[in-house]
C-alpha positions as CSV (number, residue, x, y, z in Angstrom):
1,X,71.1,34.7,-73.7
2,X,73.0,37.6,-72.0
3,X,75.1,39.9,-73.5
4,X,77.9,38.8,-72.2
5,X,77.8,35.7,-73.6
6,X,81.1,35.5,-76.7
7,X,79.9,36.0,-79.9
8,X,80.6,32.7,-80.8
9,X,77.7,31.6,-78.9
10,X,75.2,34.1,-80.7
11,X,75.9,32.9,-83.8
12,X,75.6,28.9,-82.9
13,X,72.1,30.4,-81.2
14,X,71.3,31.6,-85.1
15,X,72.8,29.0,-86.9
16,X,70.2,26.4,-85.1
17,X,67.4,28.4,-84.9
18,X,67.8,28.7,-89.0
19,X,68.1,24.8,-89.3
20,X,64.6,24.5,-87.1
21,X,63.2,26.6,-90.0
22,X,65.1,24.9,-92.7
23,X,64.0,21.1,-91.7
24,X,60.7,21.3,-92.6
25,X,61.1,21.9,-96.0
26,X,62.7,19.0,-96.3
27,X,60.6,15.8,-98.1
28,X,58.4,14.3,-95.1
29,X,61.0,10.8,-95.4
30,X,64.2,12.8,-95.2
31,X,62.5,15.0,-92.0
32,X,63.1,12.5,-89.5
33,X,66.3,11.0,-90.9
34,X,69.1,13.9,-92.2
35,X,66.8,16.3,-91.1
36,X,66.7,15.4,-87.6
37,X,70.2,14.8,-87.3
38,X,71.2,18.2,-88.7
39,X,68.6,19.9,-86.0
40,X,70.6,17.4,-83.1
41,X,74.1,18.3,-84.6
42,X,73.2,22.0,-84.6
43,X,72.1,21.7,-81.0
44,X,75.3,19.9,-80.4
45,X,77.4,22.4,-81.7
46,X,75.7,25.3,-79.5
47,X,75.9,23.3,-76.4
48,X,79.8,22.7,-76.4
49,X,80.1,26.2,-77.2
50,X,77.6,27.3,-74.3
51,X,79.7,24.5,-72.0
52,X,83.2,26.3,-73.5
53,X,82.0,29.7,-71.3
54,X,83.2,27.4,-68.1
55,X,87.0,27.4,-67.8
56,X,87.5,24.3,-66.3
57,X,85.6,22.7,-69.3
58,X,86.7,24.8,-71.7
59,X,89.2,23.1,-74.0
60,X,87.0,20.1,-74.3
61,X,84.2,21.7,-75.1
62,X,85.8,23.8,-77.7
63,X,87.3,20.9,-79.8
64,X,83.8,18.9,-79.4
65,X,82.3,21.9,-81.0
66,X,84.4,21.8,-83.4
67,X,84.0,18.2,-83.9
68,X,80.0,19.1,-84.0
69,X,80.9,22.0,-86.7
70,X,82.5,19.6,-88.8
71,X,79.7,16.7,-88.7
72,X,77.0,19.5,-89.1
73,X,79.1,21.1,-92.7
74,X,79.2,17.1,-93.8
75,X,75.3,17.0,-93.4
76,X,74.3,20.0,-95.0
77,X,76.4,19.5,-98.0
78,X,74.3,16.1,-98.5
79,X,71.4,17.8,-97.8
80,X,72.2,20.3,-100.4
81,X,73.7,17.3,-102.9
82,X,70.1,15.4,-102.3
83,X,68.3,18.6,-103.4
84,X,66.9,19.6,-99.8
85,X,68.8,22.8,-99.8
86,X,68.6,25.6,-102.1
87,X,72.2,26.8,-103.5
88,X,71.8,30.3,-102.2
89,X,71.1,28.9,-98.8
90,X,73.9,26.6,-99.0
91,X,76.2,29.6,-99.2
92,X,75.1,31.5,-97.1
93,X,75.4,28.4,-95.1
94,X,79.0,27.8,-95.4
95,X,79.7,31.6,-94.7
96,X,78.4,31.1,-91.1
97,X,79.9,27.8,-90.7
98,X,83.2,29.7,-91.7
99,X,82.8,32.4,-89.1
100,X,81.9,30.2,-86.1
101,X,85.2,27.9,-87.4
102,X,87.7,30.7,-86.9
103,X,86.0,32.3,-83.5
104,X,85.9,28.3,-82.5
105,X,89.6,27.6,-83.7
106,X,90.9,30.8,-82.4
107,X,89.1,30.7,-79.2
108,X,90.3,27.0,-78.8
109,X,94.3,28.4,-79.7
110,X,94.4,30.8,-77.0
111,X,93.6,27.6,-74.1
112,X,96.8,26.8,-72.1
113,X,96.2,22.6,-72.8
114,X,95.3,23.0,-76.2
115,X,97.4,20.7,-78.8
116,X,99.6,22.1,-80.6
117,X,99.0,22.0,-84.5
């Protein structure tokens, strides 16, 4: 990843590679069920974002990573309901999720076609 690439997209980068690492923890049934999805949803999120660097693809992008953000916070929470995630990492979790909502949201505010709230 260069350097120039928006923070947004560094922290999607993190965000997945700590799912990878979270996954296998998970019990060997749930691994290729919610566990799977949540490393696909996390993928998801830090493609649109990559896509979002392209102007002409921009606004689209952003609200399908946004889309992804919200699917991937629905999944973890279950994850973490089911047992499969520890508390701590849950929150710490939610934190990031936070983070890459706002730079997502503001990000997708400051696009010329964006719907206004």
């Amino acid at each position: 990843m260069t350097r120039s690439a928006p923070p947004v997209l560094h922290d999607c980068y993190d965000l997945s590679l700590a799912r990878y690492r979270l996954v296998p923890t998970f019990p060997k049934a749930q691994r290729f069920v919610l566990g799977q999805r949540i490393e696909r949803v996390s993928l998801d999120l830090l493609f649109h974002v990559d896509e979002a660097r392209d102007p002409d693809d921009r606004a689209l992008a952003l609200r399908e990573a946004s889309r992804a953000l919200d699917r991937l916070r629905l999944l973890v929470r279950m994850a973490t309901d089911l047992g499969f995630v520890p508390i701590a990492t849950h929150e710490a979790m939610v934190t990031r999720f936070e983070a890459i909502g706002r730079q997502v949201g503001g990000w997708l505010r400051w696009q010329p076609d964006a719907p206004t709230p």
